[in-house]
C-alpha positions as CSV (number, residue, x, y, z in Angstrom):
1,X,0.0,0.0,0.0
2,X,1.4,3.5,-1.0
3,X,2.6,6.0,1.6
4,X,1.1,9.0,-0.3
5,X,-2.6,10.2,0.6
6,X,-3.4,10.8,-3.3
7,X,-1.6,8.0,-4.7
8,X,-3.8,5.9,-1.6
9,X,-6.8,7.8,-3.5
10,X,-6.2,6.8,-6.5
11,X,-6.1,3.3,-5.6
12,X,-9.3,3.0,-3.9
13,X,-10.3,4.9,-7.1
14,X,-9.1,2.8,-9.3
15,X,-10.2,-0.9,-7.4
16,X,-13.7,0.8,-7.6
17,X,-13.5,1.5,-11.3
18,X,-12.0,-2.2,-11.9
19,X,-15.1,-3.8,-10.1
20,X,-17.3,-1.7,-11.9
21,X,-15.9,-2.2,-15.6
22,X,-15.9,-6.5,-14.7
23,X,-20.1,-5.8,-13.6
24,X,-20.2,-4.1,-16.9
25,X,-18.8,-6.8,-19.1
26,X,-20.3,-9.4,-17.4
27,X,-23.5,-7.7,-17.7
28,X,-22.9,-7.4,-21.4
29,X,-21.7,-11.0,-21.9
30,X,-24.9,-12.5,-20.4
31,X,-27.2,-10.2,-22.6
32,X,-25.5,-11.7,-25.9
33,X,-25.8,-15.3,-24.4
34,X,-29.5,-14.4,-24.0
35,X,-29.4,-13.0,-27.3
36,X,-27.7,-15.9,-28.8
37,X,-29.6,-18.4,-27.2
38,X,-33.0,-16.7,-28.2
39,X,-31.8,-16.8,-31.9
40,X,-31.4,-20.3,-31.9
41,X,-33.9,-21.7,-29.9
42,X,-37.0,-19.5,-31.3
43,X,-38.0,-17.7,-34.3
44,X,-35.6,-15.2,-35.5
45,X,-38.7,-13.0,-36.6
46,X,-40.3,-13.3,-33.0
47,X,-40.4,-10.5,-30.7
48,X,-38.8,-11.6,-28.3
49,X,-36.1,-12.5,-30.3
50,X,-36.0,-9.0,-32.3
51,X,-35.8,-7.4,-28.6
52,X,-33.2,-9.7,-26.6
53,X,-31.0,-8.9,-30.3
54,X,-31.7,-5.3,-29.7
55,X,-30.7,-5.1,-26.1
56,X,-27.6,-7.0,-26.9
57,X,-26.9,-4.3,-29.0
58,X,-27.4,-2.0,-26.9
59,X,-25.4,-3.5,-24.2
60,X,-22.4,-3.6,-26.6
61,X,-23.1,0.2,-27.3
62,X,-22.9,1.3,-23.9
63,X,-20.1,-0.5,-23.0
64,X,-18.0,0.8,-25.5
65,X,-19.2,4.2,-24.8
66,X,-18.1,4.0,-21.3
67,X,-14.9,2.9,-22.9
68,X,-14.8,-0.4,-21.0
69,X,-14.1,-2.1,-24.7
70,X,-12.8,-0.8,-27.4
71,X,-15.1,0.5,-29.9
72,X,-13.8,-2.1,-32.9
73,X,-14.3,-4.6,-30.5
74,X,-18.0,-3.7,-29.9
75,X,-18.8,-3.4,-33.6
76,X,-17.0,-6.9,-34.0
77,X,-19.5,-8.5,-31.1
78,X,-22.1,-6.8,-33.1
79,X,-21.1,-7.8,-36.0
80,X,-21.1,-11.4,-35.6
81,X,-24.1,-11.2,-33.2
82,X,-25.9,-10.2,-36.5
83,X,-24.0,-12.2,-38.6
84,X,-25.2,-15.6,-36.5
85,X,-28.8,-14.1,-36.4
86,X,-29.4,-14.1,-39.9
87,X,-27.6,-17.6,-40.7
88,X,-29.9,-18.8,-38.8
89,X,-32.4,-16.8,-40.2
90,X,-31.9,-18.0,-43.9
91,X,-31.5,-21.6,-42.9
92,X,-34.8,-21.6,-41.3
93,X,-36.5,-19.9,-44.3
């Protein structure tokens, strides 16, 4: 532990921002399992399956805003998030 009361600060700053950035990824992580999962167990054209896409998304958006990810590594998740959605959309057709 440092000796010096800012660098202590910045620390206890920094542990906080670490917890919250894992909390945000994780959260982000489960919402494209959700997404993924929806896709291939139900209708691609479903609701439900429209919205746990768009939320994924989203998820991904924020994130990347926050600058938690890069913002090539969001639109890659993204990317591929859509690109498995409509494979399986085209098969099912």
């Amino acid at each position: 532990m440092p000796n010096i009361k800012s660098v202590k600060k910045d620390v206890i700053k920094s542990r906080k921002n670490h917890e919250r950035n894992i909390s945000a990824k994780s959260a982000m992580k489960t919402f494209i399992k959700k997404a993924k999962s929806a896709v291939d167990t139900g209708d691609v054209k479903s609701a439900d399956t429209v919205e746990a896409v768009r939320l994924a998304c989203k998820a991904i958006d924020k994130t990347a805003e926050r600058g938690i990810i890069h913002r090539n590594q969001a639109s890659r998740r993204k990317s591929r998030l859509m690109k498995h959605a409509n494979k399986v959309a085209s098969t099912s057709a």
